[in-house]
N, C-alpha and C positions, 0 to 999 in steps of 0.2 A: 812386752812390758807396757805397761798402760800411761799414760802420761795424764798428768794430773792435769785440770780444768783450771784454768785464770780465773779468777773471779777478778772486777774493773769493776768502781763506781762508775755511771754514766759521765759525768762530768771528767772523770778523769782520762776519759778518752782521749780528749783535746786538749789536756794538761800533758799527757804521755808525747803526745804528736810533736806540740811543742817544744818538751822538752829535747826529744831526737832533734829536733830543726836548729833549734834559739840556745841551747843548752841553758840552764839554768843551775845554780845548788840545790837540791833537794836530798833528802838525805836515803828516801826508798826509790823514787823513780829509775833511778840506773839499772837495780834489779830486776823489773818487769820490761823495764826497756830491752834488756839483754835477752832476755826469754820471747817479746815475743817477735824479733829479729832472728833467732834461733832456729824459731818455727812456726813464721804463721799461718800455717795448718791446722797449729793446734786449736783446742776449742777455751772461747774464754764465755763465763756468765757475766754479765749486764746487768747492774744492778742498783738499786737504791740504799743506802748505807755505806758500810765500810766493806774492807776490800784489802786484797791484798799489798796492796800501798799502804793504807791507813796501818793495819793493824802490828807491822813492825816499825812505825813512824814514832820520834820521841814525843809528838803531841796528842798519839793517840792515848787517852789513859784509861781504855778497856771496856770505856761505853761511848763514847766520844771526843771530838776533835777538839782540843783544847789550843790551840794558836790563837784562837781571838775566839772573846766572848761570843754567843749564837754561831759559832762558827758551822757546828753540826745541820744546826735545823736548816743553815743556807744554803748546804750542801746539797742537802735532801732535795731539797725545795730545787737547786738545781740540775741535781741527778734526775728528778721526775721532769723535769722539762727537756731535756736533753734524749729520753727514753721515748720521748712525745716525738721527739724531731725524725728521729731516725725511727719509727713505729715497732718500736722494740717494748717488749714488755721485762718487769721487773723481772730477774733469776733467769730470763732469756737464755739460751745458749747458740754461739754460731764459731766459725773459726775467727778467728782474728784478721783475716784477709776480709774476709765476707762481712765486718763488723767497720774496717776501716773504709773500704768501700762506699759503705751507708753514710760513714762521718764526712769523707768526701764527695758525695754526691749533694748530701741535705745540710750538710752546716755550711751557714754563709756569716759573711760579717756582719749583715741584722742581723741574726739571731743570735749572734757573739757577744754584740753589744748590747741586745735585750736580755739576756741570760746571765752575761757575767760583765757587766760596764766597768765595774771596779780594777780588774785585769789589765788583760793585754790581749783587746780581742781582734785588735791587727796583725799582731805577730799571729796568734792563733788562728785565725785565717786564712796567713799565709803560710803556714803548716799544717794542716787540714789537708790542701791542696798540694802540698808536695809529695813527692816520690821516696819517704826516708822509710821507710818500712823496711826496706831490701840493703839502704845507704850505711853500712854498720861502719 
């Protein structure tokens, strides 16, 4: 039986991370967090746009992120830098191991703070760099 592909905004990589480490409320992250603790074997796409978080989220409303006004185009605008970091191309596809790898080697706290300042790119940093992949 085939197992179906992750699709992950770029930016949400280190949103996921986090969330595993920091916990936070979110209302989709727990799902994908579970899946790819599950198995990450599996293969997830890398991408710019929405994604399997957004698109069962209540701020998604079918074309975009509705939580704060420009929310989407910031997204983007962060997905495509974040695609730049880890030299990953947009619809990319790798396992999830081999993807967190990349997040761990090449995102550092500049680039946390130059990419997402509004955040929490300390916490995210120091979840980058931890071991929670396997920590369920």
């Amino acid at each position: 039986m085939a197992v179906e592909v992750l699709t992950v905004r770029a930016h949400h990589l280190v949103c996921l991370a986090h969330h595993a480490v920091h916990g936070d409320e979110h209302p989709t992250l727990p799902v994908l967090l579970k899946a790819v603790r599950e198995d990450p074997w599996r293969r997830v796409r890398v991408v710019v746009g929405p994604d399997d978080i957004c698109l069962p989220c209540p701020h998604w409303n079918g074309t975009l992120c509705t939580r704060k006004e420009g929310m989407e185009e910031k997204n983007r605008v962060k997905d495509a830098r974040f695609l730049e970091v880890l030299g990953l191309s947009d619809g990319e596809e790798r396992t999830v191991r081999e993807v967190y790898d990349l997040v761990a080697e090449r995102v550092t706290l500049d680039i946390l703070e130059d990419i997402c300042p509004t955040c929490c790119p300390a916490e995210c940093a120091d979840a980058v760099h931890r071991p929670w992949l396997e920590n369920a």
